[in-house]
C-alpha positions in Angstrom: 0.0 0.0 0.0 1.2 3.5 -0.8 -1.0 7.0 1.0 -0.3 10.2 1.6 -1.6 13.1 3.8 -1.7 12.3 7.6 -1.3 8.4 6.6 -2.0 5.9 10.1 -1.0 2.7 10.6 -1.7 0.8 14.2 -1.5 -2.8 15.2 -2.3 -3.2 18.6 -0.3 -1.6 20.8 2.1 0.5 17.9 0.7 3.1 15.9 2.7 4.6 13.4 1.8 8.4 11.5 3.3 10.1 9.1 3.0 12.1 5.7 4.0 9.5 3.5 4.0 5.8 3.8 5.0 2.7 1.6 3.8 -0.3 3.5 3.4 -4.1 2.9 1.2 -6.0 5.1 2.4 -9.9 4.1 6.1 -8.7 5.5 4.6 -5.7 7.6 7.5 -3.9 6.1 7.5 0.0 6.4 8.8 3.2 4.9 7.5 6.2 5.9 9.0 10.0 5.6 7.6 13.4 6.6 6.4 13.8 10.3 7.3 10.2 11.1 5.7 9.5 15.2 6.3 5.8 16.1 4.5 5.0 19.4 4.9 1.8 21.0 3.3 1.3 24.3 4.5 4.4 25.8 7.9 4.8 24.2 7.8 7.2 21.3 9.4 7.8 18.6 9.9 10.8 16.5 12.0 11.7 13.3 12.4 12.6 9.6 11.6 9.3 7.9 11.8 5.6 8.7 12.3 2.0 7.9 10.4 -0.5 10.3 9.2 -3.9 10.5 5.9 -3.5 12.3 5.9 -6.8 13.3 9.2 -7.2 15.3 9.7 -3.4 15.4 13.2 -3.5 14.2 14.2 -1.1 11.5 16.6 2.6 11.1 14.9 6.5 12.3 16.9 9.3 10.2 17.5 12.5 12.1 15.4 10.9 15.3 14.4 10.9 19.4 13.5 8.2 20.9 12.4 8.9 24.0 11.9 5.5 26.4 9.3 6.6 29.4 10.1 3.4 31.5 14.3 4.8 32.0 12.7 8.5 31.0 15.6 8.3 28.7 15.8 10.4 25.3 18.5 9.5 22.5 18.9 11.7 19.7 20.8 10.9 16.8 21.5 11.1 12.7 20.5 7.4 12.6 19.1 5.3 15.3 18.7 2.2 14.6 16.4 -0.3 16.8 18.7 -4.1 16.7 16.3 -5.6 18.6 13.9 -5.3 21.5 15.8 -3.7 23.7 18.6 -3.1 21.6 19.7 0.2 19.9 22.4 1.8 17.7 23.2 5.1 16.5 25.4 7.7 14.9 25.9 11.2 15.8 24.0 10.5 19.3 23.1 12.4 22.2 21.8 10.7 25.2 20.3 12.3 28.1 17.3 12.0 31.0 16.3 15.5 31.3 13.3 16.9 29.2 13.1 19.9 26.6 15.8 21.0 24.0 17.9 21.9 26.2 19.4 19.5 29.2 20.9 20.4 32.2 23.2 17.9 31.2 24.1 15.3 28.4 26.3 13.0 26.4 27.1 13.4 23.0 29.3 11.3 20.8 29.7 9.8 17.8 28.4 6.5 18.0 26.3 4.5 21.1 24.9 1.0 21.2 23.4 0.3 24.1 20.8 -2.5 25.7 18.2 -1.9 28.1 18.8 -3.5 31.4 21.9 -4.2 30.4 24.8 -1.3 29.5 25.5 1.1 27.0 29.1 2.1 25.5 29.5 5.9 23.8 32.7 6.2 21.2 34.6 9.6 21.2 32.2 10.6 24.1 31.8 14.0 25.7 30.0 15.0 28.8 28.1 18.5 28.4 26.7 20.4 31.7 24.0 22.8 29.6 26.3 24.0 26.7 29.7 23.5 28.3 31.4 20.1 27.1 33.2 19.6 30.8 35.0 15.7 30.0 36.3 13.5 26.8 36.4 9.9 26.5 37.6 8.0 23.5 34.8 5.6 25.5 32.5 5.6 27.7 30.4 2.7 29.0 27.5 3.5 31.5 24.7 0.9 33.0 21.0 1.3 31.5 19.2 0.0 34.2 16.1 0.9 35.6 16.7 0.1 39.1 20.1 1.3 41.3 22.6 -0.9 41.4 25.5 -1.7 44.3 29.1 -0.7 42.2 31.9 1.4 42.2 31.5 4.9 40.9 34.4 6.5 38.8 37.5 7.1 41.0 39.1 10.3 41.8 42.9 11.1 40.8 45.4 13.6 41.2 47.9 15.2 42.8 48.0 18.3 45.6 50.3 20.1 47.8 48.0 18.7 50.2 47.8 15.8 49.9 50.5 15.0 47.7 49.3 11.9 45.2 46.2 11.0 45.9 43.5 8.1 44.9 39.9 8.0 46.0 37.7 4.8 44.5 34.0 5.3 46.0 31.7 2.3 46.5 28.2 2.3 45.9 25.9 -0.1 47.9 21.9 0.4 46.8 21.1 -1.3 50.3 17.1 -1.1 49.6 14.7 1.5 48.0 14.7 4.0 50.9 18.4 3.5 51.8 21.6 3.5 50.1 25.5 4.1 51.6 28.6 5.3 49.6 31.9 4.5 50.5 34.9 6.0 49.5 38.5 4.8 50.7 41.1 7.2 50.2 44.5 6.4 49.7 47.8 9.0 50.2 
């Protein structure tokens, strides 16, 4: 099926809108440009055109957000592409869990695959607080998890006339939901 103007597609739970859309229904194959809103349960996707299986909801978003309400996690990108059902890629990324166009804080880079529940990893990644880029990382691997987690937390490094050479590698222990400890040895 070919349409144009305001063209809908849903099947149960995904609904799929756009300006144009090319769509077979034996493959449940997809193409659709213009306007392109991808809503699947309450995730939601938004971007200049796509290519989507309907069916196993894998396919590529050009110049896209996803935003995923169960993390409340937005990724931006050039191309995202969805690998699988919790499975993502993209290039020219940004990833971040405030709202509007503007985040307190973000991570750009220039490619991310990460998996839900699992972890994501960030090439040539950069840390922004508002419009100041404040750290680089040739890579960067965070945990995508919806609950907290007991772990470390990035250690601390340096040197002082203080405290001469110094070390600091916190610990981070999610004892239940109301009540959590950090721990952080120092060494001199």
């Amino acid at each position: 099926y070919v349409a144009e103007g305001r063209v809908r597609i849903s099947r149960g739970a995904v609904r799929l809108t756009a300006d144009q859309v090319r769509f077979d229904h034996r493959t449940m194959d997809a193409t659709a440009s213009g306007h392109v809103v991808l809503v699947s349960g309450k995730d939601v996707l938004i971007g200049d055109s796509i290519e989507i299986n309907l069916q196993d909801q894998v396919g590529t978003v050009i110049n896209g957000t996803i935003f995923l309400e169960e993390n409340h996690f937005y990724i931006r990108g050039a191309t995202i592409e969805k690998l699988g059902e919790n499975t993502y890629a993209a290039e020219q990324v940004s990833i971040s869990s405030c709202d509007g166009p503007a985040p307190a804080w973000k991570i750009t880079g220039r490619n991310l695959e990460v998996t839900l529940e699992g972890y994501g990893v960030v090439r040539h990644a950069a840390l922004w607080a508002r419009q100041v880029p404040v750290l680089y990382s040739p890579i960067f691997v965070f945990p995508a998890k919806r609950e907290r987690q007991t772990g470390l937390l990035p250690p601390e490094f340096g040197t002082s006339s203080r405290k001469g050479t110094f070390y600091v590698q916190p610990f981070f222990w999610a004892i239940n939901e109301q009540s959590d400890l950090t721990y952080a040895p120092h060494y001199l």
